[in-house]
C-alpha positions, 0 to 999 in steps of 0.5 A: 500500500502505498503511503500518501506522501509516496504517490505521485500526481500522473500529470506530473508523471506524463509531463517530460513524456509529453515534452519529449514528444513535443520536442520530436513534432516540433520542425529542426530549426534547419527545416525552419530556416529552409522554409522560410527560404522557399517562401521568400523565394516564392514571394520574390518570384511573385514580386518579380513576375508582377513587376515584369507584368507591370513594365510589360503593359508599361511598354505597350502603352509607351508604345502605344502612346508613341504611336498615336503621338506620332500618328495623329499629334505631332503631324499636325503641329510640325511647321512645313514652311516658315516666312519671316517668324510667320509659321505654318504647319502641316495642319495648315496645309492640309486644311488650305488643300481640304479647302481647295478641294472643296471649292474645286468641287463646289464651283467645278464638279472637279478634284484637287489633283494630288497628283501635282505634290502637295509640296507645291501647295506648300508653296503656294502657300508661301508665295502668299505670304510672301506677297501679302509682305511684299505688296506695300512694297510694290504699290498695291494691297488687298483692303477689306473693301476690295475684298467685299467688293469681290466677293459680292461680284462672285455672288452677286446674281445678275437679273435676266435682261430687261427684268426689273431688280428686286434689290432686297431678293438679289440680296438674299441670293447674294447671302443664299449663295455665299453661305451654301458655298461657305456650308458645303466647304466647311469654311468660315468666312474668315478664311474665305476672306483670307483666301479672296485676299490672296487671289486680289494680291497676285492678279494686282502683281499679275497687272503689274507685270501685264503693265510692262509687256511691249505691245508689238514684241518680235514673234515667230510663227511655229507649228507644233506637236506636244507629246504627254510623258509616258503616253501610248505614243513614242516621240521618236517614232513620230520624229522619224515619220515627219521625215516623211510624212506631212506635220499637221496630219502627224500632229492631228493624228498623235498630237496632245494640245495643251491649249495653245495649238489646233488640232493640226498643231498650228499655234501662231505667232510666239513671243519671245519669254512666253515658253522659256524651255523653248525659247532657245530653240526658237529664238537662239541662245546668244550666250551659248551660241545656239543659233535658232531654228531655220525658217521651215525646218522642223527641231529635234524632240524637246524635253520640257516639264509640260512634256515633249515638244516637236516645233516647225517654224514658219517665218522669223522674227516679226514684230507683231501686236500680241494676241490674248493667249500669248499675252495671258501666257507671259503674265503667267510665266512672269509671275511665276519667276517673281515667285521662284525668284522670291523662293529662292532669295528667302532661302539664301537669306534666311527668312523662308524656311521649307520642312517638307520630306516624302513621310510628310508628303505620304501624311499630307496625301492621307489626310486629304484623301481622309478629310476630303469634303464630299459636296455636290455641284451646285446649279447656279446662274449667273454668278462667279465664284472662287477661280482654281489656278491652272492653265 
């Protein structure tokens, strides 16, 4: 039997049984160690494959946003040409060709052709300019009742003959046909005031060049055939057959007018200036000791920008009161050196700049095929309206 004092409490007995096991379940502080590794590590790889992920979308929307910035932002804020600090961009110039356009279409049923560079309305943007600078210079401007008075020639309706007027309906018309214009083109009138401005500007140069024209200059009278580049006919084949064959049946078979010459090729009397490219050929060149064509020969083939020429010449030098053509021809070949001239000097000294490269053509050609506003031909009577430049 065993005495009080003798027996022993059996928690107290299955204590450091307990312990023990404990001890045993319990992990090695290595195991530990290892553990706490691998969910560092995995927590490592996780922060690192959320960071790849987070740079990766990052990039694609820097790609992005470089892309749209390129494509559709920056384009339009790129200065193309410059005239003493008077900027303009190429949004600027896709809209004066949108504009143009538009009013083709609107007055003519017709189409800017983007075919001629858009690097030439570039131009004719800085001519403008140019002018707009230069015309206090030259004696003239365009004020804003000279640009009233033109726009109401353009849209003013002119009553059938022997009809009485109606001042207040001639004047509604007048609005009525200004604004379907202005509608139809997207335009404020502002920039069709701009515009009215230009074309006041380069017919009051035109007239001062017209001013300086002799009456009676020395002519020679020609015959001609123009050949289109790249068109079903080989110029040197037609130069072979005038060897035998008769040069007006020739040039009425193959012969492609552009404007100044029948249908048998005949022009009449050319002055001297009016075709530049030609002039040697008819005229001679003194300083090169060219001597001109002979009386009744028939040149080689002539390769000009506006195409291949053949010319028969018909008498010599005659002086001779012009004709209209001719006369509008040389107005419009000393405009357009005055023109080339201005270019030229802005470049040399500075105060034109041009930004215009293949990208910014390809750009310009887009957004114009994009933007292109489609307008019906009005059926109006009696009323002019904004003239496209063109032969």
């Amino acid at each position: 039997m065993a005495l009080p004092w003798q027996r022993r409490d059996p928690r107290i007995d299955g204590t450091p049984t307990r312990r023990r096991n404990r001890r045993r379940d319990r992990p090695s502080s290595e195991e530990t160690q290892q553990q706490s590794a691998r969910v560092q590590e995995e927590r490592r790889r996780q922060r690192l494959a959320v960071t790849i992920g987070i740079m990766l979308i990052l990039a694609i929307f820097a790609i992005v946003a470089v892309g749209l910035y390129r494509e559709f932002y920056e384009p339009p804020r790129v200065t193309a040409g410059e005239v003493r600090g008077v900027k303009f961009t190429m949004g600027d110039l896709v809209e004066r060709i949108r504009v143009l356009q538009g009013i083709n279409r609107y007055e003519q049923g017709g189409f800017v052709d983007l075919s001629v560079v858009p690097f030439q309305y570039l131009q004719d943007m800085l001519n403008a300019e140019i002018l707009r600078q230069a015309s206090p210079g030259l004696g003239f401007t365009a004020t804003d009742e000279d640009i009233d008075q033109e726009i109401r020639r353009r849209f003013y309706p002119t009553p059938p003959a022997g009809q009485e007027a109606d001042t207040e309906q001639l004047d509604r018309e007048f609005e009525n046909n200004k604004s379907n214009l202005l509608t139809q083109v997207n335009l404020s009138e502002a920039a069709y005031r701009q515009l009215v401005g230009e074309d006041l500007l380069e017919s009051q140069l035109s007239l001062m060049f017209l001013s300086s024209i002799p009456e009676m200059p020395e002519q020679v009278e020609v015959d001609w055939i123009r050949l289109d580049f790249g068109g079903a006919v080989v110029p040197e084949e037609v130069r072979a057959r005038l060897d035998t064959e008769d040069f007006n049946a020739v040039a009425f078979e193959v012969g492609a007018s552009a404007g100044f010459a029948n249908e048998q090729g005949y022009v009449g009397w050319v002055p001297q200036g009016a075709f530049p490219d030609l002039d040697a050929v008819l005229f001679g060149d003194q300083e090169n000791d060219v001597e001109p064509l002979a009386v009744g020969a028939i040149s080689d083939l002539i390769f000009t920008q506006g195409g291949v020429y053949i010319i028969k010449k018909h008498s010599g030098l005659e002086e001779r009161e012009l004709e209209f053509p001719m006369l509008r021809q040389l107005v419009t070949v000393r405009v357009a050196e005055w023109k080339n001239e201005q270019l030229t000097r802005g470049s040399d000294e500075g105060w034109l700049t041009i930004n215009f490269d293949s990208e910014r053509y390809a750009w310009v050609a887009d957004q114009v095929r994009l933007t292109s506003p489609r307008v019906e031909q009005p059926q109006r009577d009696n009323q002019g309206g904004l003239p496209i430049g063109g032969r």
